[in-house]
N, C-alpha and C positions, 0 to 999 in steps of 0.2 A: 459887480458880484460874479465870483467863478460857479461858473453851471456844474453843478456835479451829480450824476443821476449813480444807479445800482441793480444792479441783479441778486437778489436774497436767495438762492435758491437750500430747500432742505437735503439732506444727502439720504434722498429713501428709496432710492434705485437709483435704475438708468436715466440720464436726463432727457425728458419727453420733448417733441419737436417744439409744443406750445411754448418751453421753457428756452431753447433757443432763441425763438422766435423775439419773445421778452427782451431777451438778453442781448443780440441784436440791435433792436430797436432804441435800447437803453442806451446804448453803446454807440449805435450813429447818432441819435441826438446828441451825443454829449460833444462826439468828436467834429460836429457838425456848428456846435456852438463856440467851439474852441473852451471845450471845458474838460472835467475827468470820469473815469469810465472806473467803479468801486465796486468787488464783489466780495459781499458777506456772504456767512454761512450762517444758513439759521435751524439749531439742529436743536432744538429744545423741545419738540417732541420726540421723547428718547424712546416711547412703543416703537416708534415708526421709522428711526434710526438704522441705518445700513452698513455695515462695515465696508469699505470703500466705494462708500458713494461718494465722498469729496472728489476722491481721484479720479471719480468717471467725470464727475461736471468740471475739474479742471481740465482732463483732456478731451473733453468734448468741445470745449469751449475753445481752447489750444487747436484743436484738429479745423476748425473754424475758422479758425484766424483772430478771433475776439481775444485780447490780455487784456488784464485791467491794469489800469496807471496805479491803483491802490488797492489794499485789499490782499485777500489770500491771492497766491499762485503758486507756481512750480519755481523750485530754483534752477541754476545749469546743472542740476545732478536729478534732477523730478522729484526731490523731497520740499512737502509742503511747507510753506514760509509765509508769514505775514509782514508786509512792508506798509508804513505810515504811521504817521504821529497820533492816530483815535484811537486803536486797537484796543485791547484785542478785537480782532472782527472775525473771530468765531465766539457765535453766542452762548457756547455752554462754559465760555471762558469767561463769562461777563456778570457772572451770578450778585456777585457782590456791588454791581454797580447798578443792575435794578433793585435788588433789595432797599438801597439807599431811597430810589424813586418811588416806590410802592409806599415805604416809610412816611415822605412826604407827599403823596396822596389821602394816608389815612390821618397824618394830621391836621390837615386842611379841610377833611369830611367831605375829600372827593371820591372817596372809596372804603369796603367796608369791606369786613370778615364775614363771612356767610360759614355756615357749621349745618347747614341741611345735608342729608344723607341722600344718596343716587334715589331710596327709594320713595323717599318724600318728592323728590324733583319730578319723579315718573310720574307718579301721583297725580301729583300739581298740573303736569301735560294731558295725562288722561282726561285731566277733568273739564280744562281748556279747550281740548278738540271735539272734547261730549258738547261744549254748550258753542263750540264754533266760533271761541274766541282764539284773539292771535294768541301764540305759543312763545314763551319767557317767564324768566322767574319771576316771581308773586313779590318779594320785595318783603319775603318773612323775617330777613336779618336787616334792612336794610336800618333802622335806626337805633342797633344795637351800639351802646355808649366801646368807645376804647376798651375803656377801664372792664370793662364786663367780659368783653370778646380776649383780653388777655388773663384773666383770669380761667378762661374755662381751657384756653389755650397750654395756661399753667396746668393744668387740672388732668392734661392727655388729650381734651379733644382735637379732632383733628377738622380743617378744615380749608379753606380756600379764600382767597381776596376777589373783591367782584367792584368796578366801578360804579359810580351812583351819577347814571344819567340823567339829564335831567328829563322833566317829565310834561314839560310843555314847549309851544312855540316850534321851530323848525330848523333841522342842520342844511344848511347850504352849500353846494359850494360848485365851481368855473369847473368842468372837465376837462383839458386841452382835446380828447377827441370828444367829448358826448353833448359841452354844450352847461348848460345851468341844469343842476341837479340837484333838487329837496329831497329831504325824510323829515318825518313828521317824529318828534324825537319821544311822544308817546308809543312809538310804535318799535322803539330800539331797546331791546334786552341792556341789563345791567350787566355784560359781559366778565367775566371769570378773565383777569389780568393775574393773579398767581395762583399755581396749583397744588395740590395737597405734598408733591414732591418737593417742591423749592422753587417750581421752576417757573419764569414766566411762561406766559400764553405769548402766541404771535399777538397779539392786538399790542401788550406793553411794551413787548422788546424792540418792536418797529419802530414802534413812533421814538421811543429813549435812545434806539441807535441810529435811527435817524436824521432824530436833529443832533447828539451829539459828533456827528458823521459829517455833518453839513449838509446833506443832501438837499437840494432844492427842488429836484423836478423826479417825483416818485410813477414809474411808471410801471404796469404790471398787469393783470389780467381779469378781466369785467368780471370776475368770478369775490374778487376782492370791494366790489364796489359797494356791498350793503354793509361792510365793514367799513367805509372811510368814514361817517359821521361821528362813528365812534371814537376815529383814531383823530377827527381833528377836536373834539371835544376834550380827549386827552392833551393833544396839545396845546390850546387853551386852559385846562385845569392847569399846565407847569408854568403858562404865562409862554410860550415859546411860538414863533413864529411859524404860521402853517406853511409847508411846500406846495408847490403845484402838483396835482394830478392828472394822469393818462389812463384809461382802462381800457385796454387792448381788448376787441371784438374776441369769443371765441373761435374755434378754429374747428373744423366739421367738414364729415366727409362729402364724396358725391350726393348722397340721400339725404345733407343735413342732418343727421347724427352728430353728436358730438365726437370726436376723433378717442379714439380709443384702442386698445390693444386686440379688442373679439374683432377689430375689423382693420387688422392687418399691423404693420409696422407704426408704431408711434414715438420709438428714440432715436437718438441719433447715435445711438451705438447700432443700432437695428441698420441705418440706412449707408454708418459706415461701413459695416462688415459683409452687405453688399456689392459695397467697391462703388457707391455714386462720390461724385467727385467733392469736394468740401467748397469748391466755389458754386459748383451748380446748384448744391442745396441751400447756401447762403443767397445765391442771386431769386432762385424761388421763393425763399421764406421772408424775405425782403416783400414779395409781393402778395405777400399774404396782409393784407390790409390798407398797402401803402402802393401808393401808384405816382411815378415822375408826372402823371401829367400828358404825354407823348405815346408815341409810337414805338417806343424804346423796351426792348426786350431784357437785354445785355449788358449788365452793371457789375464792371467789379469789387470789393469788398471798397479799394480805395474810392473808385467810383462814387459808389455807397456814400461815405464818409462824406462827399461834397456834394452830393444831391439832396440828401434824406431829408423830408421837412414834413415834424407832426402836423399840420394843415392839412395836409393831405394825407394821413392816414382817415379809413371812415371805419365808423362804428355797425355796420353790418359783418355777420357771421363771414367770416374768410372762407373758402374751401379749398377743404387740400385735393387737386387734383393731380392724382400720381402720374397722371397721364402726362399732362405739362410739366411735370416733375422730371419723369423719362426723356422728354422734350429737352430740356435746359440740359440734362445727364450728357444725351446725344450732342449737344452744341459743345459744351465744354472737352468731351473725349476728340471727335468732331478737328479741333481747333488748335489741339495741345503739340506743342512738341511731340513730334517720336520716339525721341530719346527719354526723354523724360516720362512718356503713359509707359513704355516699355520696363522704365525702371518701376515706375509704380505694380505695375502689376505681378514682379515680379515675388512680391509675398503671396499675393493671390493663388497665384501656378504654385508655389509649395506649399502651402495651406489645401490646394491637392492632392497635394501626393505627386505634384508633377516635376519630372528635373526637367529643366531646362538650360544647361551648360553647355550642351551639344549642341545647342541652335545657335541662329540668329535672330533674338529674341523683336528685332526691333519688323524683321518683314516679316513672324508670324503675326505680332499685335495688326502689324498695318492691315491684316485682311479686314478686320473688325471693327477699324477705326469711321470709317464713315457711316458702319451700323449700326454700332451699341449705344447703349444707354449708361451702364455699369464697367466696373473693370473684374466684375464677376460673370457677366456675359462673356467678355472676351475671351477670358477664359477658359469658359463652357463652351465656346462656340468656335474654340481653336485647340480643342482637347483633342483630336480626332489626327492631329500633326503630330504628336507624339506616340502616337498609340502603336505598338508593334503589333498589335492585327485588330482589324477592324470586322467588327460583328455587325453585319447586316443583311435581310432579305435577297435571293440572286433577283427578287420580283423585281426589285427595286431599280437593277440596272436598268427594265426595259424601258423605252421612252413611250409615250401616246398607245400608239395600235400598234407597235412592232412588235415582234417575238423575240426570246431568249436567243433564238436563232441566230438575228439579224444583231442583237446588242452584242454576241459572241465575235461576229465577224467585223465588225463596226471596231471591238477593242483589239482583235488581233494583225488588224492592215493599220490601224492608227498606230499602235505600239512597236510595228514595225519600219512604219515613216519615222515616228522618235527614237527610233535608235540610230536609223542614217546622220542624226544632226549634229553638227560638231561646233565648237566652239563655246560662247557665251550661251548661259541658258536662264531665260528670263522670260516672265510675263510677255511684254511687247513685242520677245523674239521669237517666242511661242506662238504670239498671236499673229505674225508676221509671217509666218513658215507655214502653220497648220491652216489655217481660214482656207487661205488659195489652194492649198491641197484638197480639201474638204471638197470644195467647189469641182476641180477638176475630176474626184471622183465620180461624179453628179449628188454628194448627199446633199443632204439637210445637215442644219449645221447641228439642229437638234438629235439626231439618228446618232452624230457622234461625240457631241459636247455632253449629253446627258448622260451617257452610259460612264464617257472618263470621270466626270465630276462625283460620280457616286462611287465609281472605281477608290478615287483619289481619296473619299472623304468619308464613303458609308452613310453619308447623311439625304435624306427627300431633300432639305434646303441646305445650304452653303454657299462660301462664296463662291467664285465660277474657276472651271479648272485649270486656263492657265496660270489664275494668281496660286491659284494650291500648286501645282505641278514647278513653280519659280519658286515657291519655299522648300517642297520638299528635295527639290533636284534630283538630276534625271535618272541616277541609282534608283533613288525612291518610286520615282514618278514611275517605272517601268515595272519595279516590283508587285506594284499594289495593282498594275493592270494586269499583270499576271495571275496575280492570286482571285480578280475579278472573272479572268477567263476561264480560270478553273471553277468556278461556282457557278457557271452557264453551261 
């Protein structure tokens, strides 16, 4: 049998990290089994509908590295395309083939018409919570005949399709992470499967595009879990084979909160357009549930693919720690090509306002490279290379206990030594020439490395001055001590 799992995502924003995460997981188990990796769109609640939300979750998923074998994607021109023999697999293209389903639910008196108005239901809950019983419909329509329910249907009223669960004994079923899992099937609402629009409810379209999809191994998020009895009861009312389920652990911040937008960045447009790298978010979000077992930090996507094994994901709350998050950030910048973080960042610096044509892009990145985390720190933290005047405090120059006095005279004998120097001019040759001068003076290397470094960069922290003084070369490097000596 071919393993085939799914990503269902709705298009009602940005796609949120949890829904990565999913997606992901979906996606290593599949390619893990040697099976297919299928994303549907399930956009049938049209309140909640976004106008290009497809396009964010196709290229969020794209910016990832995750394609599906099936399913919607991008073509070579980024216009959206569905490839494979189920389709459609966007579900507000699919109306006519639940209809057919819903059809053969209510003739088998697996489902019925319900015609109750919002404010009878309100009602109905009010009175339930008064006497501190569970909360669900009363089951006021529930053995109204066909023939009567299409009649009042003739007639203008309006109303909705609801499943007839049953009402004893217990739904069971194997979690791949949770384990054996009941509900007591007195205690499961007769769920609203079509709604007053036309349109199904997620509970119908699921299970009828999923098995018509072939899916077998349905994985997704423990938020969906007091919904699966329902949905394998649907799958039994068609006679269809139930798939296996996963319910992926929630995902929660430091405090155990649930992850959320009041408590910082939660899509993955958010964490792109801070410039973290799309392996280091993938190798983190990887370990948001799922652990190799080892010592092993450092997985790439193909990695991924040959290690990943739902056994070892576990059903406790994940926690997003941004901090290990910045960790993984810094390892993948860290590790990268020159050539290649240099090109990357080169949107970033114009998304500044920064040109960068002048330079040589690849040895300002490098000052950053073994400290950032983002390629929007770099950035930010290499902005001060470009800048044709740097605004900063004269307080700033002085080092520890010395005076403006001493940081004046400190820039004006050092920027006179770098002017004697002739030839190559470079970090190493920098540090080569200037140390043993420093020394022969009698300074501290502090009295004169601090005062150039802020000279050089205006900044309390930076990198140190001769890697700044080797990018901006020795025109620059003299100028900015200048204009430092004039501010003492």
């Amino acid at each position: 049998m071919m393993i085939k799992t799914r990503f269902a995502p709705s298009p009602t924003g940005f796609l949120h990290v949890g829904g990565l995460r999913t997606a992901l997981f979906a996606y290593l188990f599949a390619k893990k089994m040697g099976g297919k990796f299928l994303l549907r769109i399930e956009d049938t609640d049209r309140e909640r509908f976004v106008e290009g939300g497809m396009e964010n979750i196709l290229n969020s998923l794209h910016w990832a590295g995750i394609k599906p074998d099936e399913g919607v994607d991008f073509d070579a021109s980024k216009n959206i395309v569905q490839t494979g023999e189920v389709g459609p697999y966007i579900q507000s293209e699919r109306l006519e083939i639940y209809k057919k389903y819903i059809d053969e639910l209510t003739q088998k008196d697996h489902a019925y018409y319900c015609f109750c108005s919002k404010e009878r239901l309100s009602e109905v809950r009010k009175v339930q919570e008064i006497n501190k019983q569970p909360t669900g419909y009363d089951g006021q329509c529930r053995n109204l005949s066909i023939e009567d329910a299409k009649e009042r249907i003739k007639a203008g009223e309006s109303c909705v399709v609801r499943m007839k669960m049953p009402k004893e004994g217990a739904t069971k079923f194997t979690d791949l992470v949770r384990g054996e899992v009941e509900f007591k099937n007195e205690l499961i609402d007769d769920q609203v499967i079509l709604k007053t629009d036309g349109f199904p409810t997620y509970h119908l379209a699921v299970v009828v595009d999923d098995h018509l999809m072939g899916i077998t191994h349905v994985i997704r998020g423990e938020e969906w879990i007091s919904s699966t009895p329902k949905h394998i009861k649907l799958y039994e009312m068609f006679g269809w084979e139930v798939p296996q389920f996963a319910h992926l652990s929630l995902l929660v911040n430091e405090k155990k909160q649930k992850l959320s937008k009041r408590h910082g960045d939660v899509s993955v447009e958010d964490f792109k357009e801070k410039g973290y790298l799309p392996e280091a978010l993938v190798n983190f979000i990887s370990f948001l549930g799922w652990n190799p077992g080892d010592e092993r930090d450092i997985f790439s996507l193909e990695d991924l693919e040959k290690e990943f094994d739902m056994a070892q994901v576990g059903k406790a709350a994940a926690v997003f720690d941004r901090i290990k998050l910045d960790w993984y950030g810094q390892q993948y910048i860290m590790n990268m090509d020159l050539t290649d973080l240099a090109t990357k960042c080169e949107s970033f610096y114009h998304n500044a306002g920064i040109k960068t044509e002048d330079w040589n892009l690849e040895s300002v990145v490098q000052l950053e490279q073994g400290r950032a985390n983002t390629l929007v720190e770099i950035v930010e933290n290499t902005g001060f290379i470009f800048a044709e005047k740097l605004e900063y405090e004269s307080e700033l120059l002085v080092w520890k206990k010395s005076t403006k006095e001493d940081a004046k005279e400190k820039l004006q004998l050092v920027s006179e030594f770098l002017n004697t120097l002739e030839g190559e001019w470079s970090k190493e040759i920098l540090e080569e020439k200037v140390l043993p001068w420093i020394k022969d003076q009698g300074f501290g290397n502090g009295d004169v490395l601090w005062p150039v470094r802020v000279a050089l960069s205006g900044l309390k922290n930076s990198p140190g001055p001769f890697e700044i003084a080797g990018v901006l070369g020795k025109e620059k490097t003299l100028e900015r001590i200048k204009v430092a000596v004039g501010l003492v």
